[in-house]
C-alpha positions, 0 to 999 in steps of 0.5 A, spaced: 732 405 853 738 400 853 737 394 850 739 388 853 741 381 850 745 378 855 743 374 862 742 379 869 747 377 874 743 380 881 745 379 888 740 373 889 737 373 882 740 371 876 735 372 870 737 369 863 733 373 856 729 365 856 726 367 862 721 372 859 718 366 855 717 362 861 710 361 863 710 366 869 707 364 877 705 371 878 698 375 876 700 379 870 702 385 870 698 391 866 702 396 861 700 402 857 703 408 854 703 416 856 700 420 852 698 414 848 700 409 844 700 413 837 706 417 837 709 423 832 716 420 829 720 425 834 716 426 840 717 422 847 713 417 850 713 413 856 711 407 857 708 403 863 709 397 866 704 396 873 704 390 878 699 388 883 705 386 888 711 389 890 717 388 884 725 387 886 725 388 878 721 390 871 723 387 864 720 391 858 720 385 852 719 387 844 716 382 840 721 380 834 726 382 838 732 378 842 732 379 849 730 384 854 728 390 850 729 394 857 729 393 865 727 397 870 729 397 877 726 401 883 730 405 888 726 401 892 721 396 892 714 398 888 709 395 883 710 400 877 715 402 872 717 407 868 721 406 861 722 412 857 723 413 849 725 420 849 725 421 840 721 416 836 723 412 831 720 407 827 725 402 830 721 404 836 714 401 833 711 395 834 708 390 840 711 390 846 710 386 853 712 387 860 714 382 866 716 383 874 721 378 878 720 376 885 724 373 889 717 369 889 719 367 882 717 370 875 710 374 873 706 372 866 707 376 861 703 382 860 698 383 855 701 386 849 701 394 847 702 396 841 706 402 839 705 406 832 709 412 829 707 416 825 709 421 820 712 418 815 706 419 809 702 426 807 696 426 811 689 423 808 683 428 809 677 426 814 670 428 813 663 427 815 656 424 809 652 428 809 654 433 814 658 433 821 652 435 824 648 429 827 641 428 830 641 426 837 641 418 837 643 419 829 647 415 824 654 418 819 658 416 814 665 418 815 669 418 809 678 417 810 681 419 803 687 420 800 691 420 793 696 415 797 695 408 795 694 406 802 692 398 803 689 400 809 686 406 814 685 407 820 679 411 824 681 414 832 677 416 836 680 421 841 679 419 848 680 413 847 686 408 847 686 403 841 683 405 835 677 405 832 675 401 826 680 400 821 678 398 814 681 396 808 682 401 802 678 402 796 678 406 790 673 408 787 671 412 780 674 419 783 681 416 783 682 417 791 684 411 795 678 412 802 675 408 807 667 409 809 666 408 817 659 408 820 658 412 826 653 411 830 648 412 834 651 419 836 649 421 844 650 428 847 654 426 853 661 425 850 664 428 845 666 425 838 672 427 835 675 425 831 682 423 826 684 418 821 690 415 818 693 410 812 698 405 812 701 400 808 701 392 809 708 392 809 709 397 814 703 395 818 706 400 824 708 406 821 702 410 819 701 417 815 701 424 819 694 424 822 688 428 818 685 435 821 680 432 826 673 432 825 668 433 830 661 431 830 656 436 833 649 433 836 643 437 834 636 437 837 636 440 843 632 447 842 628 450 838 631 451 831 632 459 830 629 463 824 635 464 818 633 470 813 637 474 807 637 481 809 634 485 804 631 479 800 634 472 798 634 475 790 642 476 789 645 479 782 651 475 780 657 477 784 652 481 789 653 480 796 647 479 802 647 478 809 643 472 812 640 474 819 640 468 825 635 469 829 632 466 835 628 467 842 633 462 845 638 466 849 644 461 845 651 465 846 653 463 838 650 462 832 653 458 826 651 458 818 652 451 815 652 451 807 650 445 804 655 440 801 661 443 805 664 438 811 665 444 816 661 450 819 662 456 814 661 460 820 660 461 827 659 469 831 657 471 838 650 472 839 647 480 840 640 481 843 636 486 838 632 491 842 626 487 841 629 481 845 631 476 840 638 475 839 641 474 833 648 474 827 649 477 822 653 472 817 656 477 811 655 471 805 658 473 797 660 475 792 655 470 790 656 467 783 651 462 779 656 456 778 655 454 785 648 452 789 647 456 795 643 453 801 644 454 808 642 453 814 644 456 822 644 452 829 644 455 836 648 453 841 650 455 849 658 457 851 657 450 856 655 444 852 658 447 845 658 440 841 650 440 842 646 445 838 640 446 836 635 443 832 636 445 824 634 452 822 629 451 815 633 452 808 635 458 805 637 458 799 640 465 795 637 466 788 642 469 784 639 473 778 645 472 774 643 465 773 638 466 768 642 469 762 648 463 763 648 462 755 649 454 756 653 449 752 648 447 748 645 453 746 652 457 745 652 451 740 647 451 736 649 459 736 655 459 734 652 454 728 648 459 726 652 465 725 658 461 722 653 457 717 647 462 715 642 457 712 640 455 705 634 457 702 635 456 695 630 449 695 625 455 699 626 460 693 624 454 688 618 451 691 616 459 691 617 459 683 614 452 681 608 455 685 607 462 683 608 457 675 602 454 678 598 459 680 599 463 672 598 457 668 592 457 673 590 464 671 593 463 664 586 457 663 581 462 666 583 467 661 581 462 656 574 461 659 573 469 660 574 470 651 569 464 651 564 467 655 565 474 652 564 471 645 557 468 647 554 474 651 559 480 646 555 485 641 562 486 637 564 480 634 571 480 635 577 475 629 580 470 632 587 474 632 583 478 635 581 474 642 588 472 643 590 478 643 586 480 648 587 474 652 595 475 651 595 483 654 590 481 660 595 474 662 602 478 661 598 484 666 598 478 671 604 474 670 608 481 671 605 482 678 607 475 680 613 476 677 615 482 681 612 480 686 617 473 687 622 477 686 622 482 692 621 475 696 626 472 693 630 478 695 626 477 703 629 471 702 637 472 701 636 478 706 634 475 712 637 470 717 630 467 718 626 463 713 619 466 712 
């Protein structure tokens, strides 16, 4: 639109760019913007300026701006005019007011419009904690992210013309810059949709690309259908199954959530199985053993697609792979043990001291045994005699016990375990 600096000279009116800060005489008029005040850099906008009576001129004001940002005068008398911005810029960003003059005199100043481009930083991300699926009069947490450092971001909800909430930054342990939203109590009878943006303080109207929108799904309205894996939950690692939707209840589709994700893994017509029930056949995998897999199903009809059903009960896939996962811990302790074969030399010396024992201990007993053959012996033997029999019987046993140390010594050195 032009922009006007100087004073208007009309036949009957003369308008000086003062004017529009005098207090006007005239109800205010009301002012607005189509397709809204969120505008795309580069798209168009209109904005509207309506008063409640017959107007022979309308100004558009900008706030910080000298003068007339623009003025309209209708072809003929009327209460409603129209200024155009056919490419959006960030010039066109900021807070604008709009007036009517009468020959009566001047109106007040319209409520201020506030006109934000966007478009000029990456896109954060928007997601619902726990889920986007909420009970009928329930509470969630929506969460704007991004690894922009922006001071500020801003939640919309659509349909609605001024922004929802707008929260300060923070940045948490993860590294990324978010915003945390309460919603809630979350009815049937609208639709929650939603989008967010990030922006900085200096830049306050000149906001990112908006985020993909997110759409709260209301649950509770019918009963929960049944979710079983076909042929069983049991799954090998990399195996694949398919999970069964199932309900009495005539729902048009079905939809499997997996637990811990932000949107609806899958959403499939409903068919009628020739026993009556209707059901979706939901192919899932390959299946790995890193992840948890828990899911859960609704049902909904074509009509009211935002109001699903009550929650089917978990199913959660059992992957048989998971077990044979060697973890971190074990690997470890493993790889020590092959690296680093144990020591049993301290083993094999207490065996020695121990087998000593056990000889000088037979070594006494011999000694009491010549005694008592001397006692109770018809044939007197010398005393060389005694000794030489007591040092063949002590040699027998200490050969035996030598030969036995030996092979468990060998047992020892050969095997990975101590015995």
């Amino acid at each position: 639109g032009a922009i006007l600096s100087q004073g208007l000279s009309l036949p009957g009116l003369s308008v000086e760019p003062r004017t529009q800060v005098q207090a006007g005489t005239l109800p205010k008029p009301s002012i607005w913007a189509e397709p809204g005040s969120v505008v795309l850099r580069g798209s168009a906008v209109t904005i509207w300026c309506q008063g409640i009576l017959e107007a022979q001129v309308f100004f558009l004001v900008k706030e910080e701006h000298s003068g007339f940002w623009d003025v309209h005068f209708p072809k003929k008398p009327g209460n409603t005019a129209k200024f155009s911005i056919t490419h959006m810029t960030d010039r066109h960003a900021g807070r604008y007011h709009c007036s009517y003059r009468r020959p009566a005199g001047l109106s007040e100043r319209s409520d201020p419009l506030e006109l934000v481009v966007t478009g000029f930083h990456g896109k954060p991300q928007l997601s619902a904690l726990p889920s986007p699926v909420v009970t009928s009069g329930g509470k969630v947490t929506l969460q704007c992210a991004s690894w922009e450092k922006f001071d500020r971001f801003v939640l919309r909800k659509e349909g609605e013309p001024r922004p929802s909430s707008t929260l300060d930054s923070q940045r948490p342990t993860s590294g990324q810059f978010q915003a945390l939203f309460p919603v809630g109590p979350v009815t049937p009878n609208v639709r929650w949709t939603f989008r967010c943006y990030g922006y900085f303080s200096k830049t306050p109207q000149m906001w990112s690309y908006p985020s993909k929108p997110l759409e709260l799904l209301v649950s509770g309205f019918h009963g929960k259908p049944t979710l079983s894996a076909l042929p069983n939950p049991m799954v090998s690692s990399g195996g694949k199954v398919t999970l069964q939707c199932a309900s009495w209840v005539g729902f048009h589709r079905f939809v499997l959530m997996k637990e811990g994700e932000p949107r609806p893994t899958w959403t499939l017509d409903s068919q009628r199985r020739t026993s009556g029930q209707f059901q979706a056949l939901f192919p899932v995998g390959p299946v790995t053993p890193r992840l948890r897999w828990t899911f859960r199903c609704y049902g909904y009809f074509r009509n009211t697609p935002h109001m699903w059903s009550l929650s089917s009960d978990p199913l959660e896939l059992l992957v048989s792979g998971a077990a044979d996962t060697i973890s971190p811990s074990q690997n470890k302790s493993d790889h020590n043990t092959a690296s680093h074969p144990k020591d049993y030399t301290v083993q094999n010396l207490i065996r020695m001291v121990m087998a000593g024992l056990i000889l000088v201990v037979l070594g006494i007993l011999c000694i009491q045994e010549v005694n008592s053959r001397e006692n109770n012996a018809t044939i007197r033997m010398t005393e060389s005699g005694k000794h030489i029999l007591c040092a063949q019987e002590f040699l027998e046993e200490y050969v035996r016990h030598v030969l036995w140390e030996l092979s468990t010594f060998h047992v020892a050195q050969t095997s990975p375990h101590p015995l």
